[in-house]
N, CA, C and O atoms as CSV, one atom per row, in Angstrom:
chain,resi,resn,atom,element,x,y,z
A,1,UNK,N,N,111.793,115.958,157.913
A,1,UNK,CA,C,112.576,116.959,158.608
A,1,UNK,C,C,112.545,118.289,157.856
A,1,UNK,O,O,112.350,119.368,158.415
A,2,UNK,N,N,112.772,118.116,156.425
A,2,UNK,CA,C,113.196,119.281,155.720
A,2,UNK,C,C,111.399,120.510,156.108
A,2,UNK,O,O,111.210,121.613,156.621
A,3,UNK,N,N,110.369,119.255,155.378
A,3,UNK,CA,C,109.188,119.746,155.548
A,3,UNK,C,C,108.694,120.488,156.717
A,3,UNK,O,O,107.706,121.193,156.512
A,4,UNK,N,N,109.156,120.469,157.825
A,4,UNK,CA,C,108.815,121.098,159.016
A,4,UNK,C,C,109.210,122.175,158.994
A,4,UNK,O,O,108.474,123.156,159.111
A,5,UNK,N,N,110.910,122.247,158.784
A,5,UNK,CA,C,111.618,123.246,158.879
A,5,UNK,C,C,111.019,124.248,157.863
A,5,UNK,O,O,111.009,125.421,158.236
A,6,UNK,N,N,110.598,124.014,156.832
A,6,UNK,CA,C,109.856,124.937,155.749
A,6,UNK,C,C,108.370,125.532,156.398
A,6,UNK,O,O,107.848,126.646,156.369
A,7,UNK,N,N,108.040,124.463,156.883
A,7,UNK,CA,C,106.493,125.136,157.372
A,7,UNK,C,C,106.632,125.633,158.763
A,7,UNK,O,O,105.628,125.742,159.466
A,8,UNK,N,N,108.251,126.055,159.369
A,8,UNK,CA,C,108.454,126.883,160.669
A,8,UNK,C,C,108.491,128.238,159.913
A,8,UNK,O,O,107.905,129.229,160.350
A,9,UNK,N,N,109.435,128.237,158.389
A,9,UNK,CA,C,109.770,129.413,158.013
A,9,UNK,C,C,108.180,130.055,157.742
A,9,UNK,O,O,107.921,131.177,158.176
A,10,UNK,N,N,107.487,129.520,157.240
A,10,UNK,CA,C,106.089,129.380,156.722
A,10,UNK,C,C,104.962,130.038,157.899
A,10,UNK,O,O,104.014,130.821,157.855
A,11,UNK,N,N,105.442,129.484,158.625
A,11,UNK,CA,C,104.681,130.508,160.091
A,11,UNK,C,C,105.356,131.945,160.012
A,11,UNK,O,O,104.924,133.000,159.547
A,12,UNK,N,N,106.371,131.679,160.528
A,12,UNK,CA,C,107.221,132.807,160.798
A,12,UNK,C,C,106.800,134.090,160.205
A,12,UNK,O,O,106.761,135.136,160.853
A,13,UNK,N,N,106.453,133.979,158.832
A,13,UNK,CA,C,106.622,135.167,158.382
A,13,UNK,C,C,104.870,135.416,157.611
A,13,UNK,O,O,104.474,136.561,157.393
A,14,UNK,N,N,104.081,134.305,157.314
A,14,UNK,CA,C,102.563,134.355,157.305
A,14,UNK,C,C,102.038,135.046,157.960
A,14,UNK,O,O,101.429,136.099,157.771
A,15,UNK,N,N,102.463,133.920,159.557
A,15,UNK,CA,C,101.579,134.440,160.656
A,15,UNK,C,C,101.855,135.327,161.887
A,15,UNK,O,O,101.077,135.599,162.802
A,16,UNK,N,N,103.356,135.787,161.681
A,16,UNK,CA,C,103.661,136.747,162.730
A,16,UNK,C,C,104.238,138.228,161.874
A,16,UNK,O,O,103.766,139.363,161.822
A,17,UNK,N,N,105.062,137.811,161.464
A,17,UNK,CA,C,106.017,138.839,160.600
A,17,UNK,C,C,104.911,139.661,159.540
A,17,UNK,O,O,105.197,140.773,159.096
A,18,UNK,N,N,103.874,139.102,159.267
A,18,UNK,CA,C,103.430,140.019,157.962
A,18,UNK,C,C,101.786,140.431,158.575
A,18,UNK,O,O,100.859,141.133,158.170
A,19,UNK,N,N,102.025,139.620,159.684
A,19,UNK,CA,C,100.633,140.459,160.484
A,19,UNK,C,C,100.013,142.280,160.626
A,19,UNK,O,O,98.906,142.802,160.764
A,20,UNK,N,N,101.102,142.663,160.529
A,20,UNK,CA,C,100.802,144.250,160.637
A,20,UNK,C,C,100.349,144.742,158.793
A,20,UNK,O,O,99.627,145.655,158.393
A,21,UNK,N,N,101.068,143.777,158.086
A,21,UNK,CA,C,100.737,144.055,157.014
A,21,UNK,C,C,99.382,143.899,156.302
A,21,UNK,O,O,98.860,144.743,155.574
A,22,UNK,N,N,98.900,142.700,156.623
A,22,UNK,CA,C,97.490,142.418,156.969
A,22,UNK,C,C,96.596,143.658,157.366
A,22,UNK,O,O,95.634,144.177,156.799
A,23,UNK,N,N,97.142,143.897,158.339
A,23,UNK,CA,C,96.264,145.099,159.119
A,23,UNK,C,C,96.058,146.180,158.359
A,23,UNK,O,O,95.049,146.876,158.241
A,24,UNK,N,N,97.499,146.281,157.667
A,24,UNK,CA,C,97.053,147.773,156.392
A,24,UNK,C,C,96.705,147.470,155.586
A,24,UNK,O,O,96.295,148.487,155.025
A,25,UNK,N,N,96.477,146.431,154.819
A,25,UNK,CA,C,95.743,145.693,153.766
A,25,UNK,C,C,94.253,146.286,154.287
A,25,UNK,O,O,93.791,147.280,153.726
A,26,UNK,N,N,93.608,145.705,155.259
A,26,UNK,CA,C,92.472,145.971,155.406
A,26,UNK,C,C,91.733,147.046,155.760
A,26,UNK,O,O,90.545,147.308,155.572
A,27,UNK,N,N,92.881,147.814,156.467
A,27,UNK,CA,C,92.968,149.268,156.559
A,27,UNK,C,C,92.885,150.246,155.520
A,27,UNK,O,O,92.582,151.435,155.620
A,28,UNK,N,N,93.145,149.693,154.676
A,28,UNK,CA,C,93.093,150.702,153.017
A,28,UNK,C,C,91.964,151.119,152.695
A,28,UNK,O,O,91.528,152.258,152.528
A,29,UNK,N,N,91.323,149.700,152.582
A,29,UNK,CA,C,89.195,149.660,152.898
A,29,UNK,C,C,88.812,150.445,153.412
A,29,UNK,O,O,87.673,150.738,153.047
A,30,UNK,N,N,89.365,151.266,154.482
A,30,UNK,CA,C,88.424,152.372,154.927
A,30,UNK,C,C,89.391,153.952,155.129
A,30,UNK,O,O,89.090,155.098,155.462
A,31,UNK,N,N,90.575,153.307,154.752
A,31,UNK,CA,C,91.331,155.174,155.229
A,31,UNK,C,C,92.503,155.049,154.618
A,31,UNK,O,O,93.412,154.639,155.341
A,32,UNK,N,N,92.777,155.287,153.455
A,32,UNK,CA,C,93.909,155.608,152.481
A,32,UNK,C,C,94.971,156.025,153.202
A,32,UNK,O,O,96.006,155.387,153.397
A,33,UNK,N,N,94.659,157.269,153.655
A,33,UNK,CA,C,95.886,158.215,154.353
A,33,UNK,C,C,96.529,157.568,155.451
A,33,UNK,O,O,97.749,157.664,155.583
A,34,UNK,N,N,95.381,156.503,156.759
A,34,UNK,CA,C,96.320,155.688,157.682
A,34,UNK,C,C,96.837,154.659,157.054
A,34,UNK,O,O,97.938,154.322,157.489
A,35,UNK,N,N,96.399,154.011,156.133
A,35,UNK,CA,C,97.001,152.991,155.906
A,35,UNK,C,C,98.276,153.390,155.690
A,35,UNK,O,O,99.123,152.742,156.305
A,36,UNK,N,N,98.716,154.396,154.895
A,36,UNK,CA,C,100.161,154.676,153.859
A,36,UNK,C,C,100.809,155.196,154.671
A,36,UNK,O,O,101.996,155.273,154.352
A,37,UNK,N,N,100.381,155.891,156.282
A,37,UNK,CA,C,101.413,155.815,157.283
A,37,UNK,C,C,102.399,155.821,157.376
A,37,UNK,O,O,102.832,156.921,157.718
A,38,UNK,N,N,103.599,154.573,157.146
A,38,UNK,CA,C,104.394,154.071,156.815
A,38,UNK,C,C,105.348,154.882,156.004
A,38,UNK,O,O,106.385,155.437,156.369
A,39,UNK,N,N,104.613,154.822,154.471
A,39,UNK,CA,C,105.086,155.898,153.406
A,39,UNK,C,C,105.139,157.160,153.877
A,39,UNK,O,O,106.197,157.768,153.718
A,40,UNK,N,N,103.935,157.870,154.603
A,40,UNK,CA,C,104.547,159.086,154.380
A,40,UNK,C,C,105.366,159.321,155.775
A,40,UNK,O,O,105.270,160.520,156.040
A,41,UNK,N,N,105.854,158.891,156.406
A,41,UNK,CA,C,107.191,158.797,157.510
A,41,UNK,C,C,108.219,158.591,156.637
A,41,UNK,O,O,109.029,159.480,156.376
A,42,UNK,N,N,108.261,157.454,156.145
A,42,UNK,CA,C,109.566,157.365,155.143
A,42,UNK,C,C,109.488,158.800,154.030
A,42,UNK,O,O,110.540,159.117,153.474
A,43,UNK,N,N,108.463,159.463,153.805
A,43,UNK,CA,C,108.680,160.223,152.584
A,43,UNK,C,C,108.873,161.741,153.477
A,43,UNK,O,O,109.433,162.738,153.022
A,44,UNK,N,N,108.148,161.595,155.094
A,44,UNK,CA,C,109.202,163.206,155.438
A,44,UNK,C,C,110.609,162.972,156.230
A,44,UNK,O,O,111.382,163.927,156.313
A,45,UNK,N,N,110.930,161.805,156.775
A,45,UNK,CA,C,112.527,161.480,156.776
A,45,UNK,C,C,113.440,162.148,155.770
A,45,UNK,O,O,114.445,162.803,156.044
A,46,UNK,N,N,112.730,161.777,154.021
A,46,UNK,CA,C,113.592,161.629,153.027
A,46,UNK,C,C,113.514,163.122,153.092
A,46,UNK,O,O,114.575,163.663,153.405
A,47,UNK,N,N,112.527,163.880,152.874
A,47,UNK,CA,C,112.450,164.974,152.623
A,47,UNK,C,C,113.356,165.771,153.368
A,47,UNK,O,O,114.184,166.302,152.629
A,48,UNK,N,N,113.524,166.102,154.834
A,48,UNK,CA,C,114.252,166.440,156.319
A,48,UNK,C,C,115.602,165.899,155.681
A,48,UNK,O,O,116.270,166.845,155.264
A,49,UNK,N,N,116.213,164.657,155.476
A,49,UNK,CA,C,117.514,164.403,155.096
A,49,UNK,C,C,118.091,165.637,153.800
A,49,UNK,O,O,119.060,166.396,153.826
A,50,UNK,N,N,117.010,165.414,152.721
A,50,UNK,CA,C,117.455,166.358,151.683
A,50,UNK,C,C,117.784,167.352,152.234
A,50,UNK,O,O,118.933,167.769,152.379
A,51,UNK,N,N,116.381,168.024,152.745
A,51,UNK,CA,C,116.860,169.265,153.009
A,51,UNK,C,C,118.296,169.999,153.773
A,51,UNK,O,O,118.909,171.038,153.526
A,52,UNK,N,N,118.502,168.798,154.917
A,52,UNK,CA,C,119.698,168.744,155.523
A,52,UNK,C,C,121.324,168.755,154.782
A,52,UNK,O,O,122.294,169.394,155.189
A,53,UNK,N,N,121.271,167.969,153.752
A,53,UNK,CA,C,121.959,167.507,152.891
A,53,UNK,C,C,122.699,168.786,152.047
A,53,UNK,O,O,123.881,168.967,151.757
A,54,UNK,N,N,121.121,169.830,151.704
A,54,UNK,CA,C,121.277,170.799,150.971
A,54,UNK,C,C,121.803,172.090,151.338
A,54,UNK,O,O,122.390,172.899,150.618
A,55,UNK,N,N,121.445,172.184,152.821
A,55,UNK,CA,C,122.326,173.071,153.562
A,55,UNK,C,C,123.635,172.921,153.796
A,55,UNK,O,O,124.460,173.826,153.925
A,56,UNK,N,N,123.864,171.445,153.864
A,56,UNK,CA,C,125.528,171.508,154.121
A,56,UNK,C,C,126.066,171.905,153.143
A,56,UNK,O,O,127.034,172.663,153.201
A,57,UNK,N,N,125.524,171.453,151.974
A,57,UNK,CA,C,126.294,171.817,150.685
A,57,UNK,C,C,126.539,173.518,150.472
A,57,UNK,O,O,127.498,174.000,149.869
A,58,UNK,N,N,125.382,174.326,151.150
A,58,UNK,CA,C,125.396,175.426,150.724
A,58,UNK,C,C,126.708,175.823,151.828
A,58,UNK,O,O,127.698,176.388,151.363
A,59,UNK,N,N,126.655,175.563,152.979
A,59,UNK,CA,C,127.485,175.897,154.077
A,59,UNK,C,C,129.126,175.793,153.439
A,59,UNK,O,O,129.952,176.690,153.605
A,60,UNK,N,N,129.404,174.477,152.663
A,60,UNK,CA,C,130.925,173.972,152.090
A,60,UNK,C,C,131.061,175.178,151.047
A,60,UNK,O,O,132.027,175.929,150.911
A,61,UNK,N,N,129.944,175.177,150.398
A,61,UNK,CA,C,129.534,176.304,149.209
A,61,UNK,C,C,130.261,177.606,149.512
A,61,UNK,O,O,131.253,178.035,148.922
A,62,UNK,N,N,129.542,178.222,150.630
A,62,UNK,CA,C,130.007,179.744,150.811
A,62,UNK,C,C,131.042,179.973,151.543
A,62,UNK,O,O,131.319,181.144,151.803
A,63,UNK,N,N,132.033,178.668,152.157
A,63,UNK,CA,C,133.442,178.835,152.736
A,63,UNK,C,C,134.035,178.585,151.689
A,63,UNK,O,O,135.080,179.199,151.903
A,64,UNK,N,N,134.179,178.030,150.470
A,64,UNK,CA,C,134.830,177.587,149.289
A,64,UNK,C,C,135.847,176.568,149.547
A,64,UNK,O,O,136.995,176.504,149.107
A,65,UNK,N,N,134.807,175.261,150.863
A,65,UNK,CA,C,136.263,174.183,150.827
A,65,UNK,C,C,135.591,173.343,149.909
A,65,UNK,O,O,136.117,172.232,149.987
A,66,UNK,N,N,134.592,173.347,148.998
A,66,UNK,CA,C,134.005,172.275,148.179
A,66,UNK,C,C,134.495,171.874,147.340
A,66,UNK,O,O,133.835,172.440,146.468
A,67,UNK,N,N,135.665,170.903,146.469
A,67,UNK,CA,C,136.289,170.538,145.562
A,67,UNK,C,C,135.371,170.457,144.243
A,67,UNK,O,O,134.363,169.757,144.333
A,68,UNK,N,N,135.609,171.059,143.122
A,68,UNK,CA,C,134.599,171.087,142.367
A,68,UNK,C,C,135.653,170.808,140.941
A,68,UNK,O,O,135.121,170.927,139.837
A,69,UNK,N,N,136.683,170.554,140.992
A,69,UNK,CA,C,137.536,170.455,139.957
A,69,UNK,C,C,136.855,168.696,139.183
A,69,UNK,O,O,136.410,167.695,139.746
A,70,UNK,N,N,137.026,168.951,138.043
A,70,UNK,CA,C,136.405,167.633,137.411
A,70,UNK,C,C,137.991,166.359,137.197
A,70,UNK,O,O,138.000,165.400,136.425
A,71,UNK,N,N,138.931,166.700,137.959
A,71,UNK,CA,C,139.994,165.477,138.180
A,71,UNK,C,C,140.314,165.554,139.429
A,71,UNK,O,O,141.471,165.483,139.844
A,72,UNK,N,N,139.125,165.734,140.248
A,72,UNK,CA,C,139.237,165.649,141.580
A,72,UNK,C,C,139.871,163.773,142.219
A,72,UNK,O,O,140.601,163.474,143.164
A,73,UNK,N,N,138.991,162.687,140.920
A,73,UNK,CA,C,139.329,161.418,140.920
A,73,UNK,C,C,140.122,161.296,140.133
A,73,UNK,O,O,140.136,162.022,139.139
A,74,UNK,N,N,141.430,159.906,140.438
A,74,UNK,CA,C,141.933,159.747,139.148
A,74,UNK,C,C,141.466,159.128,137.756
A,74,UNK,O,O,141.961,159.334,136.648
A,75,UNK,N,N,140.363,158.299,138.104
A,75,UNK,CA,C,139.766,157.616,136.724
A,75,UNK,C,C,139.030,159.006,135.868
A,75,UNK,O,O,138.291,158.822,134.901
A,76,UNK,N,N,139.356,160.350,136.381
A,76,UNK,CA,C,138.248,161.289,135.431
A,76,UNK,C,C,139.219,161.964,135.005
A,76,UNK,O,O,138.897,163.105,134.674
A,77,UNK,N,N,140.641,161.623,134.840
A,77,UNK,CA,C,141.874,162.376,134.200
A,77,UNK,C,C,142.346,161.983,132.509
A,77,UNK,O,O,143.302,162.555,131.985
């Protein structure tokens, strides 16, 4: 019983779940830049968030509601 149930998980993720991964595995072999795809989506998300991130700050910045006092928490008193 146990053995089956291991070699369902064993499919699952071999032969369906890591299939695309496969694909960029072999994809690397001929095109660096599609393969990493992936990465660089995740790396202009991150980038677009920062930048987003950095404007708000400037926005809190130049109204002066930004708390900047260093016992803003009580554990830093």
């Amino acid at each position: 019983m146990w053995t089956s149930f291991f070699k369902g998980i064993e499919f699952l993720f071999v032969d369906v779940l890591f299939v695309p991964m496969d694909w960029f595995a072999k994809l690397e072999l001929t095109n660096w830049w599609i393969a990493n795809i992936i990465n660089w989506i995740f790396i202009i998300i991150c980038c677009v968030a920062f930048t987003y991130w950095l404007k708000q700050l400037r926005i809190f910045a130049s109204n002066n509601e930004d708390e900047q006092d260093t016992t803003a928490h009580s554990f830093l008193k």
